[in-house]
DSSP file (Angstrom, degrees, kcal/mol; ACC not computed):
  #  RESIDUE AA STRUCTURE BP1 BP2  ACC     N-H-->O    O-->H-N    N-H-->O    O-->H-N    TCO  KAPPA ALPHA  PHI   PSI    X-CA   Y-CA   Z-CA
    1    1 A X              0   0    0      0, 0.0    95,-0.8     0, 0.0    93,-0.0   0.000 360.0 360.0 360.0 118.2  104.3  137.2   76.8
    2    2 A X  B     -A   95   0A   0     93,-0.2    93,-0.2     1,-0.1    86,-0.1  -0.053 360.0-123.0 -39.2 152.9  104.7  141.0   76.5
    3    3 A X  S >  S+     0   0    0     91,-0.8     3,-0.8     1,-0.2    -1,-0.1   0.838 112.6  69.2 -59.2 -35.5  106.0  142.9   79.6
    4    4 A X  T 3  S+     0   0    0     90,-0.5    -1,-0.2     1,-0.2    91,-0.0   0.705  96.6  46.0 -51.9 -20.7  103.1  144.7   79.3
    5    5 A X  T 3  S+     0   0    0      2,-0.0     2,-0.3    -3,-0.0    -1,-0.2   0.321  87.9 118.3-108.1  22.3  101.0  141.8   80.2
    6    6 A X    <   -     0   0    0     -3,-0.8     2,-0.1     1,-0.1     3,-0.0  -0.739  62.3-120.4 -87.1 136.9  103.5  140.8   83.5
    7    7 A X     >  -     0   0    0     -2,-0.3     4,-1.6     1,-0.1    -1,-0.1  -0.294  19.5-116.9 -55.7 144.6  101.8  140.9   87.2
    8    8 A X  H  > S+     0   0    0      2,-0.2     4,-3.2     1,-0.2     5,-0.2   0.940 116.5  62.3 -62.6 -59.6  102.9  142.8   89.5
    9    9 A X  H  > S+     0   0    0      2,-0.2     4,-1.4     3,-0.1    -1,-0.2   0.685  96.9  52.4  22.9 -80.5  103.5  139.6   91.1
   10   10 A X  H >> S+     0   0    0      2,-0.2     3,-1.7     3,-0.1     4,-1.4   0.970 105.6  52.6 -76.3 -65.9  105.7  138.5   88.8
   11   11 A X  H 3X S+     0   0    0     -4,-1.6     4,-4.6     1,-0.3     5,-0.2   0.801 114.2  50.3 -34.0 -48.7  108.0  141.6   89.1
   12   12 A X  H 3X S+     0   0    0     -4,-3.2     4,-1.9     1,-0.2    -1,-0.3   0.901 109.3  42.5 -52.7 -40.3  107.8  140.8   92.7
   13   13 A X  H <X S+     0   0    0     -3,-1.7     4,-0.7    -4,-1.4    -1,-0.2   0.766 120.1  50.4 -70.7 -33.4  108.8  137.1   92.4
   14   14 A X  H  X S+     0   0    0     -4,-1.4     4,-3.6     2,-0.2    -1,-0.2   0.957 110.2  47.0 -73.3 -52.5  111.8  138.7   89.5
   15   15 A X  H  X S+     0   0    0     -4,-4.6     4,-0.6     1,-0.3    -2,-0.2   0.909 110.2  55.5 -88.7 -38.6  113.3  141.6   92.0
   16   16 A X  H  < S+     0   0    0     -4,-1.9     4,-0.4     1,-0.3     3,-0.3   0.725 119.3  39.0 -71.7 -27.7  113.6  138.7   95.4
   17   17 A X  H  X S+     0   0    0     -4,-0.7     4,-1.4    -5,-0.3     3,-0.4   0.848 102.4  55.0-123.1   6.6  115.5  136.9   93.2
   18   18 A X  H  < S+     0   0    0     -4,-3.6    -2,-0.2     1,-0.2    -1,-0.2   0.544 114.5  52.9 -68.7  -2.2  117.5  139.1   91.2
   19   19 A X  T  < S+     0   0    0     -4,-0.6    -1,-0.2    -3,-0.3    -3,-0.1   0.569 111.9  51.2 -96.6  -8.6  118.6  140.2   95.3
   20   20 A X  T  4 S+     0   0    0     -4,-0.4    -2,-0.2    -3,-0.4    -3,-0.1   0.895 115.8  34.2 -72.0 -52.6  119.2  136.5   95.7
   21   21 A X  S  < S+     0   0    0     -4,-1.4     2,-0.4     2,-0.0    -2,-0.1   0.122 113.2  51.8-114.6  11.7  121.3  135.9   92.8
   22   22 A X        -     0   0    0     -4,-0.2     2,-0.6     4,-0.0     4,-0.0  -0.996  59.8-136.5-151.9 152.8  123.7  139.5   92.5
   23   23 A X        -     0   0    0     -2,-0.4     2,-0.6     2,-0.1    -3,-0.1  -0.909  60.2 -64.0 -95.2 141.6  125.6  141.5   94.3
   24   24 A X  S    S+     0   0    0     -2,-0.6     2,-0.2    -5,-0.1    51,-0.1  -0.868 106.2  11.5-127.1 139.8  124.7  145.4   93.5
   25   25 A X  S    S+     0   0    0     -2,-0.6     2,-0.3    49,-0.3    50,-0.2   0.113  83.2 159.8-123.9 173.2  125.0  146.8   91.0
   26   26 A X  E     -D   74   0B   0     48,-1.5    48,-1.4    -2,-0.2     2,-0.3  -0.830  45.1 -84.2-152.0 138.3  125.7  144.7   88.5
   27   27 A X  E     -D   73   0B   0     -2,-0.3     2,-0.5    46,-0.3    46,-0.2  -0.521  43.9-165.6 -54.6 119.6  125.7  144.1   85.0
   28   28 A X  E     -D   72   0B   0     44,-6.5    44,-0.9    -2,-0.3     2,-0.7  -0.889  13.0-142.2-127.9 140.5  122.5  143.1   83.8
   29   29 A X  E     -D   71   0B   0     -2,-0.5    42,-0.2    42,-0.2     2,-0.2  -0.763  15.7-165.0-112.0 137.0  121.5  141.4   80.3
   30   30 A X  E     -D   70   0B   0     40,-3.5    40,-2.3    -2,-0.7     2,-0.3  -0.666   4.4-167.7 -93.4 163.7  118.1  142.6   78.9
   31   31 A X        +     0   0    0     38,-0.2     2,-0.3    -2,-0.2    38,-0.2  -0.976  14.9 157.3-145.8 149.7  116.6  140.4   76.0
   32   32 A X        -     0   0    0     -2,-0.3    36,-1.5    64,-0.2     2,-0.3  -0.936  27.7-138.9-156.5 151.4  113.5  141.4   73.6
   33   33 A X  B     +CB  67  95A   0     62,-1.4    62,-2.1    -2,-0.3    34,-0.2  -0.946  22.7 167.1-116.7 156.3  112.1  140.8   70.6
   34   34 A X        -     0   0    0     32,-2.0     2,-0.5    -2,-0.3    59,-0.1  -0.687  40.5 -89.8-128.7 179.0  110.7  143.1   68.4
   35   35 A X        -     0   0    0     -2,-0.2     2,-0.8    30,-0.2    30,-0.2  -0.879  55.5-100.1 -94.7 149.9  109.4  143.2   64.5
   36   36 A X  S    S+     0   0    0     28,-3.5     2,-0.3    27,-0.8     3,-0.1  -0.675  79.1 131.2 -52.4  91.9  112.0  144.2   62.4
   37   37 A X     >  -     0   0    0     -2,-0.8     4,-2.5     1,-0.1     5,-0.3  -0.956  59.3-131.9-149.7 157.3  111.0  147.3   62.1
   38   38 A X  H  > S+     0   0    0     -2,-0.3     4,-2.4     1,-0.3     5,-0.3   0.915 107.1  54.3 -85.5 -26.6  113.7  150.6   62.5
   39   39 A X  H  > S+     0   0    0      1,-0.2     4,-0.9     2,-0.2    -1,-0.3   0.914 109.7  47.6 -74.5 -22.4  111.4  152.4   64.7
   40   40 A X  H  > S+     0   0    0      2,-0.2     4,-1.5     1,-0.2    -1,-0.2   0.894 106.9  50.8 -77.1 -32.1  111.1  149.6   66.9
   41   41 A X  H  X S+     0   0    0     -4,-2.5     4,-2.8     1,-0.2     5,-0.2   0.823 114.1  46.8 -61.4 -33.0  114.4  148.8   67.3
   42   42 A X  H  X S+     0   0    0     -4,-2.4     4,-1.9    -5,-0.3    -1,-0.2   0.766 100.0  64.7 -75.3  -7.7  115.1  152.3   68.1
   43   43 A X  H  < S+     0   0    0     -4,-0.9     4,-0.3    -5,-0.3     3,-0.3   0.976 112.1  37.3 -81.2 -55.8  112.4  152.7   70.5
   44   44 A X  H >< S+     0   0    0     -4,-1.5     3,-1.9     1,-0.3     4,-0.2   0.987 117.0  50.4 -87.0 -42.5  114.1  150.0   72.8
   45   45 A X  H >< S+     0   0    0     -4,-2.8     3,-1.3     1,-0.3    -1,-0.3   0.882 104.1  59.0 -64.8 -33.3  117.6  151.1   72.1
   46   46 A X  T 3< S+     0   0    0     -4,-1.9    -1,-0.3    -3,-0.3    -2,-0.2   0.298  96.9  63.1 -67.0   5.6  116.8  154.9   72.9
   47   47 A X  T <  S+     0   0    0     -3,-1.9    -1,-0.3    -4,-0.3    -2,-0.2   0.018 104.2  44.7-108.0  12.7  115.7  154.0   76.4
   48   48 A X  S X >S+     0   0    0     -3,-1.3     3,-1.3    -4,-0.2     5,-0.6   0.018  81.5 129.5-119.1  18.1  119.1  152.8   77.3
   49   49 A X  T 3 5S+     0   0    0      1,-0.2     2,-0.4     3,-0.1    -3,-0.0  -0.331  72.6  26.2 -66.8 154.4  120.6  155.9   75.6
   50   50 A X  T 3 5S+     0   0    0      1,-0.1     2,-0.5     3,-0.1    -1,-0.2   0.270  94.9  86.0 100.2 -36.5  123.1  157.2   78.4
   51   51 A X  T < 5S-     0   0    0     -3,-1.3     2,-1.0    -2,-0.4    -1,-0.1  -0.781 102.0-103.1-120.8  82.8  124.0  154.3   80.6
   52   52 A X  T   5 +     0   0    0     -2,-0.5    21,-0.1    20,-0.1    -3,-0.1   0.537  59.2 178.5  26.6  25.8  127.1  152.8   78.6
   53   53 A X      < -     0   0    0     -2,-1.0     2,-0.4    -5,-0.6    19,-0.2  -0.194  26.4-143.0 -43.2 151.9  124.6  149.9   77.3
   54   54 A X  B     -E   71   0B   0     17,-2.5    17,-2.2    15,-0.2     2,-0.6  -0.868  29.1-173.9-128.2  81.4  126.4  147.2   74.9
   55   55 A X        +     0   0    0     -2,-0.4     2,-0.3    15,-0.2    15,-0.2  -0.868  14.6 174.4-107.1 115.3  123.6  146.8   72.8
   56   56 A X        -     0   0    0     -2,-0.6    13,-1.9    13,-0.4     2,-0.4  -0.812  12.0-160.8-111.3 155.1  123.6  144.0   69.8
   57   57 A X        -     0   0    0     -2,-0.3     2,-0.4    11,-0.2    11,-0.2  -0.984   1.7-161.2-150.7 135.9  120.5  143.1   67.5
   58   58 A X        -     0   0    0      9,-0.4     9,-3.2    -2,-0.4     2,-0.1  -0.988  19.3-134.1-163.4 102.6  120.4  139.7   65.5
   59   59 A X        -     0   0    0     -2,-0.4     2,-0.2     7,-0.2     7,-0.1  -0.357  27.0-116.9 -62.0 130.8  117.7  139.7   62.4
   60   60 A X    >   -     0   0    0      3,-0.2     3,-5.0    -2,-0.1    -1,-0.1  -0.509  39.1 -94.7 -74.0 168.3  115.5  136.3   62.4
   61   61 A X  T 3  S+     0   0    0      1,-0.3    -1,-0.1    -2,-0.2    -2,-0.1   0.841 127.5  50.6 -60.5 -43.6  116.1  134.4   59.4
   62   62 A X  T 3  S-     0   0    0      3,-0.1    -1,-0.3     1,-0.0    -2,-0.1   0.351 105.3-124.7-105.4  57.0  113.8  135.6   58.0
   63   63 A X  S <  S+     0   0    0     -3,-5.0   -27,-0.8     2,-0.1    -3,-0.2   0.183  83.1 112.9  82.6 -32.1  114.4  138.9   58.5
   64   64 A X  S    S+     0   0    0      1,-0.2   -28,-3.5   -29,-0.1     2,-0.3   0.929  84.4  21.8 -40.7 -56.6  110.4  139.1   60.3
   65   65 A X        -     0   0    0    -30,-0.2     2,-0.3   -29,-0.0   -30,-0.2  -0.841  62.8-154.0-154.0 139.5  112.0  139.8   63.6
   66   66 A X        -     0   0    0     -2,-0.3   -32,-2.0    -3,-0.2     2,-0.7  -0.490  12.7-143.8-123.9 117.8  114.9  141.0   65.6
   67   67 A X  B     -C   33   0A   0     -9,-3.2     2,-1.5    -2,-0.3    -9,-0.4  -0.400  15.1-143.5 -83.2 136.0  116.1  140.3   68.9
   68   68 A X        -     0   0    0    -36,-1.5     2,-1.4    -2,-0.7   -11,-0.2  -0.435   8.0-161.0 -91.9  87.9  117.7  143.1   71.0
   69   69 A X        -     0   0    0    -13,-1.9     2,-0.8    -2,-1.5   -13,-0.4  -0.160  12.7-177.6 -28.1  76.9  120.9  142.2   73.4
   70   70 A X  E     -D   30   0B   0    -40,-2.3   -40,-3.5    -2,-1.4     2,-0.3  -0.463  10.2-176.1-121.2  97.6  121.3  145.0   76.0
   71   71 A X  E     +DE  29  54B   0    -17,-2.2   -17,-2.5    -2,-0.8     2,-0.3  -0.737  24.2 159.3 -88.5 126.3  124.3  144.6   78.5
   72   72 A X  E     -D   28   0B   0    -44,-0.9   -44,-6.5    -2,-0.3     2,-0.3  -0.987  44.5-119.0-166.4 134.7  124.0  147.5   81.0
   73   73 A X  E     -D   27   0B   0     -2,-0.3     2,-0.3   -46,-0.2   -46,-0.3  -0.668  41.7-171.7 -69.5 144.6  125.4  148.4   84.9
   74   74 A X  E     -D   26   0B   0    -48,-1.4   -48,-1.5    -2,-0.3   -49,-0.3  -0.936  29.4-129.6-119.2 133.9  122.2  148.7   87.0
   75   75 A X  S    S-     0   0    0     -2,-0.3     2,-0.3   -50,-0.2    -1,-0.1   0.816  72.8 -57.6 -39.6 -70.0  121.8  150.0   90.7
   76   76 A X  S >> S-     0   0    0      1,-0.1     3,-3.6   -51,-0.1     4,-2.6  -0.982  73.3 -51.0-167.8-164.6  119.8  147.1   91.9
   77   77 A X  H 3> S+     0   0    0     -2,-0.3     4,-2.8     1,-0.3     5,-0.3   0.859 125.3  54.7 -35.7 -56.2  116.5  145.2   91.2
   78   78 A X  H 3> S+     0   0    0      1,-0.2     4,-1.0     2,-0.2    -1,-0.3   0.661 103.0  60.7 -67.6 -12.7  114.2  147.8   91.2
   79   79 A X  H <> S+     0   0    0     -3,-3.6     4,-0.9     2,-0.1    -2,-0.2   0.851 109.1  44.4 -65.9 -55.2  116.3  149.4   88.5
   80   80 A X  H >X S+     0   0    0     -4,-2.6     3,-1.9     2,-0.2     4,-1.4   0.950 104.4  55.7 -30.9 -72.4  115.8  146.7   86.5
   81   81 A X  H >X S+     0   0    0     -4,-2.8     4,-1.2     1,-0.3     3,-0.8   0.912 110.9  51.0 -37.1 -60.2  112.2  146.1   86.9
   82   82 A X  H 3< S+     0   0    0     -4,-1.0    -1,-0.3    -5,-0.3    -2,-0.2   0.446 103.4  54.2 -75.2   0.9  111.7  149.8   85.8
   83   83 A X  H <X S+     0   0    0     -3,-1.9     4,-2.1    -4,-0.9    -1,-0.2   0.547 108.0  51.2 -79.3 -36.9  113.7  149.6   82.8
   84   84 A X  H << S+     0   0    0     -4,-1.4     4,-0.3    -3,-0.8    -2,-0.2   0.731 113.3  46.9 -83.5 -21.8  111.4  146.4   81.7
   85   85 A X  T  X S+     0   0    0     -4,-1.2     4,-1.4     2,-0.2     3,-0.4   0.886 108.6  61.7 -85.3 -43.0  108.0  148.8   82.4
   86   86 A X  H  > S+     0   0    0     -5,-0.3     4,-1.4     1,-0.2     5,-0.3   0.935 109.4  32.8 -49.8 -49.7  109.7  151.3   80.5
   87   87 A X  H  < S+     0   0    0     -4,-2.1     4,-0.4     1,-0.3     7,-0.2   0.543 116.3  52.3-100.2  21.3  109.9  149.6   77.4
   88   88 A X  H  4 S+     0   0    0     -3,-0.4    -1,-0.3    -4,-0.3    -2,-0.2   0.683 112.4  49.8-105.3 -26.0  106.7  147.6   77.6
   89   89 A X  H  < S+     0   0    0     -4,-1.4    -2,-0.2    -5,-0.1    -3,-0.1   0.747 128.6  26.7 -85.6 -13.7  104.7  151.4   78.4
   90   90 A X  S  < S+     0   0    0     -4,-1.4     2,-0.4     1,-0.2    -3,-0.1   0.650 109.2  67.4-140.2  -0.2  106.8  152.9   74.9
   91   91 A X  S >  S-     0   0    0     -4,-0.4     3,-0.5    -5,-0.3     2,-0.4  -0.966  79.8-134.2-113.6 134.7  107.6  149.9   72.4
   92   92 A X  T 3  S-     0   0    0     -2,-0.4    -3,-0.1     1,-0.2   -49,-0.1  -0.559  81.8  -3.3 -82.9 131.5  104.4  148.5   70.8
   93   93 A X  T 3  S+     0   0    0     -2,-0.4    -1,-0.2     1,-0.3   -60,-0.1   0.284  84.1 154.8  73.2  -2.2  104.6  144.5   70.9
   94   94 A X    <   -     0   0    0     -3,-0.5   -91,-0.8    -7,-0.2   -90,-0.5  -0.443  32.0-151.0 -93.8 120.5  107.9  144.0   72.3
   95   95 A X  B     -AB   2  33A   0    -62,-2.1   -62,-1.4   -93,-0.2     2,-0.5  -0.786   5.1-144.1-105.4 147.8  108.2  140.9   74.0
   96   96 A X              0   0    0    -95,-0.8   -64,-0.2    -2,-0.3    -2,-0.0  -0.562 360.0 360.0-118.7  94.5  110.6  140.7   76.8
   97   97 A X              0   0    0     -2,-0.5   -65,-0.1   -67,-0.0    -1,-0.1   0.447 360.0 360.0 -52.5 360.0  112.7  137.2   77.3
């Protein structure tokens, strides 16, 4: 399931327990897949540009598509949330784990 296609709902049911389960802020890891494609991978990585992200990318076997890693301090929940809205409104297909 795209982010794009995530309830508000769900976000809610995600940010009560990301307050559950961290103290903040926090280190948070995002995971997405994309197609292998370099504009897609840069689309997600250029919306973490700025905040010290630790971003790693691991080609599927065959090469069709690439999951993105992204270890990054965040503020709290709501930080989160709006990082995952971000990249569902500005990478096309990018599903977010």
């Amino acid at each position: 399931m795209s982010t794009g296609d995530k309830s508000e709902e769900f976000y809610n049911k995600l940010r009560a327990q990301l307050y559950e389960t961290a103290t903040w802020p926090t280190e948070y890891l995002y995971k997405f897949i994309v197609k292998s494609d370099t504009k897609n991978i840069k689309g997600v990585e250029s919306l973490f540009n700025n905040l010290g992200a630790v971003i790693n990318t691991t080609e599927s076997k065959n090469g069709n598509y690439t999951s993105i890693s992204i270890n990054v301090m965040m503020k709290d929940p709501d930080a989160v949330i709006s990082k995952y809205k971000e990249v569902a409104e500005n990478v096309k297909g990018v599903i977010s784990l």
